[in-house]
C-alpha positions in Angstrom: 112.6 100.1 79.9 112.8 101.7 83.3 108.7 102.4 83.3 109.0 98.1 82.7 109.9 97.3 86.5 108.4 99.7 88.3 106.5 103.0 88.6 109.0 106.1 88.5 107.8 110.1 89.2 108.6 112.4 86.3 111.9 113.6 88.5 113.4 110.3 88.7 112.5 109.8 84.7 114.0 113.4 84.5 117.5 112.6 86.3 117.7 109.2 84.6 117.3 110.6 81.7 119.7 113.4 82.5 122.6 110.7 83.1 122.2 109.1 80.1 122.9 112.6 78.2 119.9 113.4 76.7 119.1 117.4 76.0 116.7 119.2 78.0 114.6 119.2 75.3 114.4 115.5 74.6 114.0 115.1 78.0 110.2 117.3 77.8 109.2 116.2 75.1 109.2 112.0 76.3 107.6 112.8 79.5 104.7 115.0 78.0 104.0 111.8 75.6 104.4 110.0 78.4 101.6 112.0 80.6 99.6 112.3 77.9 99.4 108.8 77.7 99.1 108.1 81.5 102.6 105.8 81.7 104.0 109.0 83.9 101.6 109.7 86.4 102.9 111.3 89.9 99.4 110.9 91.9 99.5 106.9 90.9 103.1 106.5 91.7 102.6 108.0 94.8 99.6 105.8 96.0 101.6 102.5 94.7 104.8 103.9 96.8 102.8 104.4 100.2 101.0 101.3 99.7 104.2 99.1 98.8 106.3 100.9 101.8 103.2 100.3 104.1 103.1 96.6 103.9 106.8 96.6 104.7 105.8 98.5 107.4 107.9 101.4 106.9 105.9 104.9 109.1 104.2 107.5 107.3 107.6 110.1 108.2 109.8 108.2 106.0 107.6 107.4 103.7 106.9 111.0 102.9 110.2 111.9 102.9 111.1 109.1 100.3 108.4 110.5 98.0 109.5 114.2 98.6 113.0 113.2 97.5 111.6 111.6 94.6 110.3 114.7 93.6 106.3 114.5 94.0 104.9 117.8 94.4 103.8 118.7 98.6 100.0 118.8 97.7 100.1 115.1 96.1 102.1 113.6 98.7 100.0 115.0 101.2 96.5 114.2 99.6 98.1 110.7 98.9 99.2 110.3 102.8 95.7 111.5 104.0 94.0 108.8 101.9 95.6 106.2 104.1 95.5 107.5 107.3 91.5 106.7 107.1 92.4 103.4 107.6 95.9 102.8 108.9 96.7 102.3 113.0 100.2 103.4 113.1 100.4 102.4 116.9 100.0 99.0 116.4 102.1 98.4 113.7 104.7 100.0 116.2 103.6 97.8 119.0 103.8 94.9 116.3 107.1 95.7 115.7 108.9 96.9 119.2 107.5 93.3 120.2 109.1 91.7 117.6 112.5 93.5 118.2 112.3 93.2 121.7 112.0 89.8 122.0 115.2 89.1 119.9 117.2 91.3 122.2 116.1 89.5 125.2 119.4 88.5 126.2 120.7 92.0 126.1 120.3 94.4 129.1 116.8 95.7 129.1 117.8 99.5 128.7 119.6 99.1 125.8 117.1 96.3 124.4 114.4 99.3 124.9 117.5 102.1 123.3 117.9 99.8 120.3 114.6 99.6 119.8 113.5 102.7 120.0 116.1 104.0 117.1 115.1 101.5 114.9 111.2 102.4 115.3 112.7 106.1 114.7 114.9 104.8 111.5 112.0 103.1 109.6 109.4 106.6 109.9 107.3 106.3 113.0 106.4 109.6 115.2 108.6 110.1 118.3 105.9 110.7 120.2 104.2 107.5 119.1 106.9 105.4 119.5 107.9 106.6 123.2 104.1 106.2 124.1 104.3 102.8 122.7 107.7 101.5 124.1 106.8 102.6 127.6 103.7 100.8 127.8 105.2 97.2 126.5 108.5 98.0 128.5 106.2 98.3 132.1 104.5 95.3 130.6 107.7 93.1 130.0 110.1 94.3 133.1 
């Protein structure tokens, strides 16, 4: 039932599992049929994850920190996030966004329009760097 909604890792099938009281033992043997018969698959979940938490636009940061607290293993996390980087311009998703946010705190004092913005930029994943470079552009643009 919980592979019926969505794609899990094998560490959140592990802890639910866990909670429901099932022995260690149970617990290995379901997620080896489960591999062998490519249900449980941490390279596919992580692909789907990235690529749902992309077109929310969410940064690459957060979402690898998501999928490391998921459990996926470093080296399938990383391979996953490379695959996307090909083709993905984080900059103007941020500019995309700070616009977006910036116009609906237009009544607001500009400093802590631009302050507000920048920590939600921060909150959903995006580089510091990035963000700062892309904030003081649109903010000598705007004021």
């Amino acid at each position: 039932m919980l592979l019926k909604y969505r794609l899990r890792s094998e560490k959140e099938l592990y802890q639910r599992l866990k909670r429901k009281n099932f022995s260690a033992e149970e617990i290995g043997k379901v997620i080896d049929f489960l591999k062998e018969k490519k249900f449980l698959d941490d390279e596919v979940f992580a692909r789907a994850w990235i690529n749902s938490r992309l077109s929310r636009s969410f940064g690459l940061n957060r979402i690898s920190l998501e999928l490391r607290l998921k459990g996926v293993a470093k080296e399938t996390l990383e391979a996953g996030i490379a695959e996307v980087k090909k083709g993905y311009c984080e900059k103007t998703v941020i500019e995309e966004l700070a616009r977006n946010k910036l116009a609906k705190l237009k009544d607001i004092d500009p400093l802590k329009a631009r302050n507000r913005t920048y920590a939600y930029l921060i909150r959903r994943g995006f580089s510091i760097d990035k963000v700062t470079d892309t904030l003081n552009k649109i903010c000598r643009q705007i004021y």
